[in-house]
C-alpha positions as CSV (number, residue, x, y, z in Angstrom):
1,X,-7.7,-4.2,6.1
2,X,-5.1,-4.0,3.2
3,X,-7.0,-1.6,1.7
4,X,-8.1,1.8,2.2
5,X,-11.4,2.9,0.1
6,X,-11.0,-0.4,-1.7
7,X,-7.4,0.4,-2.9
8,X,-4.7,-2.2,-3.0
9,X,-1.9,-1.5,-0.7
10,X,1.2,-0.1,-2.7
11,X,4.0,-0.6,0.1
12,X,4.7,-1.6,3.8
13,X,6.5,0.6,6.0
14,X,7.9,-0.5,8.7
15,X,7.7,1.2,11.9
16,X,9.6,2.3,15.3
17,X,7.5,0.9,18.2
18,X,7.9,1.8,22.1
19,X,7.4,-0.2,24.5
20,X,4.3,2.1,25.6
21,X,2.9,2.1,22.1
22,X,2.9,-1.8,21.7
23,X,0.8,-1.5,25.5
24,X,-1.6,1.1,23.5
25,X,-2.3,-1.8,20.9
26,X,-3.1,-4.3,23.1
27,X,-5.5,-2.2,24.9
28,X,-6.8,-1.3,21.4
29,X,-7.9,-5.0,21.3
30,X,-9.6,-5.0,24.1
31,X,-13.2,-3.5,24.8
32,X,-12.3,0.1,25.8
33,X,-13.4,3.6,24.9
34,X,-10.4,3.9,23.3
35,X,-11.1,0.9,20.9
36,X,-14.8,2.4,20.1
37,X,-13.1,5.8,19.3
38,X,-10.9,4.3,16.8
39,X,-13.7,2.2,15.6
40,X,-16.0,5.7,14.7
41,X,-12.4,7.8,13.5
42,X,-11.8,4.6,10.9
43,X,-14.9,3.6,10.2
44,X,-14.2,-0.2,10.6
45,X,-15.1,-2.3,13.5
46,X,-11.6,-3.4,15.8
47,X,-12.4,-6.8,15.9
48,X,-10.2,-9.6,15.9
49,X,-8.3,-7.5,13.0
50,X,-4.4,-8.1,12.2
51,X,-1.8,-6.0,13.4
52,X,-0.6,-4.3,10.3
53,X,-4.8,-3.6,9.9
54,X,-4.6,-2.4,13.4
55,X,-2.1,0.0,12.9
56,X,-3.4,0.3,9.3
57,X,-6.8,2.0,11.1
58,X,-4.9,3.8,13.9
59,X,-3.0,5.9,10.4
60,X,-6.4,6.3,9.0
61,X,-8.0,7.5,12.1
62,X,-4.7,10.0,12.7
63,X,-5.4,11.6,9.1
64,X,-9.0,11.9,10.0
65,X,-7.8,14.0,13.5
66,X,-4.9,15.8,11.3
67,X,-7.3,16.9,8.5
68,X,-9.9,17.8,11.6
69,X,-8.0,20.1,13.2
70,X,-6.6,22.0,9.9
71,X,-10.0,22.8,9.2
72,X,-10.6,24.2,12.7
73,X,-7.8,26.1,12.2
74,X,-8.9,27.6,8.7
75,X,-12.6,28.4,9.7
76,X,-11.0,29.9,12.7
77,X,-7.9,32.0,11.1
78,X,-10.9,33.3,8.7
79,X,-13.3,34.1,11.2
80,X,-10.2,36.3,13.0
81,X,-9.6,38.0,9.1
82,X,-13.3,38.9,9.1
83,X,-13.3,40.2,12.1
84,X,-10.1,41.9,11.5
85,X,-12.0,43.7,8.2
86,X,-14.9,44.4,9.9
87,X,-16.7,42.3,7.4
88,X,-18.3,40.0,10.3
89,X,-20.0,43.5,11.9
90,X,-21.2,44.0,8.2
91,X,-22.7,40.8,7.7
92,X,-24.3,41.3,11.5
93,X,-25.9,44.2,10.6
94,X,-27.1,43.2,7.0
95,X,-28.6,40.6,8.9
96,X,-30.2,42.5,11.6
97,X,-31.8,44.7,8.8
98,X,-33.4,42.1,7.0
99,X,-36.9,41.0,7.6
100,X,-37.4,37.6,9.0
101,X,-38.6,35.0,6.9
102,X,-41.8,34.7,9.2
103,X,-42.8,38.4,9.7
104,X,-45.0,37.5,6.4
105,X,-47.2,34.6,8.4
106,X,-50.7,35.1,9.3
């Protein structure tokens, strides 16, 4: 996996690696939860894969966790501002006053 949505790699980094981390990619390669997690984050099956593809899929599958958890954070710090405004109580009510869609049906 040199590629990331079908774009040629432009550089190799090279990078720091623990004891403990190189113990987390070998149990990457095997058949754990772990390895089905990073499978569904990266999209790509961990099978027999390089190591630079390994760690290629572990960056990918940290973005996808990174950009995750900024949106939690905006939908959350914007659900605090509405309710800050009083907007959210508005919006309640509006709703409460409107008729439901089926209150028309037979």
């Amino acid at each position: 996996m040199a590629t990331r949505f079908n774009e040629p790699a432009r550089a190799r980094k090279s990078l720091p690696l623990t004891e403990r981390d190189l113990a987390d990619l070998e149990r990457l390669r095997q058949e754990t939860p772990e390895r089905a997690a990073l499978s569904h984050l990266s999209g790509v099956d961990v099978i027999d894969v390089t190591e630079s593809a390994l760690l290629h899929m572990i960056f990918v599958a940290g973005l996808h966790a990174i950009s995750e958890k900024a949106e939690e954070r905006a939908y959350a710090l914007a659900a605090a501002d509405r309710r800050a405004s009083g907007e959210a109580d508005e919006i309640r009510h509006a709703a409460r006053r409107r008729r439901p869609s089926w209150a028309d049906e037979s």
